[in-house]
C-alpha angles and dihedrals in degrees: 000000000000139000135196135154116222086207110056127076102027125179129178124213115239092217110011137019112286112230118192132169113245093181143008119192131172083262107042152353115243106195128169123224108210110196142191120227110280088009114129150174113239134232102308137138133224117225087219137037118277143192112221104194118185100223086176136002130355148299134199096217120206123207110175094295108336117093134214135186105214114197130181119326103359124123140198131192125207125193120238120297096016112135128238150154141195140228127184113220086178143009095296134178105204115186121212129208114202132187105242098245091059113094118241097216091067090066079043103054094034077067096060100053 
């Protein structure tokens, strides 16, 4: 068993989001994104389907040319290889849910770039 709040211990990057694992199973990789406002995450894909879920604040959420505003608490889940981005229009917390064979530096260094 393992526990973890989504909402303790935040910490915003100074200049990029800061991603962080909440939780690793033997199924999958739970990690929160917390952003600054207008900070995103650029064009990237994922090898394996994922849930994006908005905790607090909101994401314009880019997926190739179609665009959603994701508020608080709403989710949305992607197969393998779509691309997408994200933009903060506010503070936001964003939890992702990976599939465990994913690796969790690739939502990390999407961040950085």
């Amino acid at each position: 068993m393992k526990i973890a709040s989504v909402l303790k211990d935040i910490t915003y990057g100074e200049t990029a989001p800061n991603v962080s694992v909440l939780i690793n199973t033997t199924d999958t990789k739970e990690v929160r994104i917390v952003f600054k406002e207008t900070q995103e995450m650029k064009q990237h894909t994922a090898p394996y389907p994922i849930v994006v879920s908005v905790v607090e604040g909101s994401i314009d959420f880019g997926v190739g040319n179609k665009r959603f505003i994701l508020e608080k608490g709403m989710m949305i889940a992607l197969e393998a290889r779509i691309p997408h981005d994200l933009i903060a229009l506010q503070n936001s917390i964003v939890r992702l849910s990976l599939n465990k064979s994913d690796n969790v530096d690739r939502p990390i260094a999407s961040a950085n770039t």
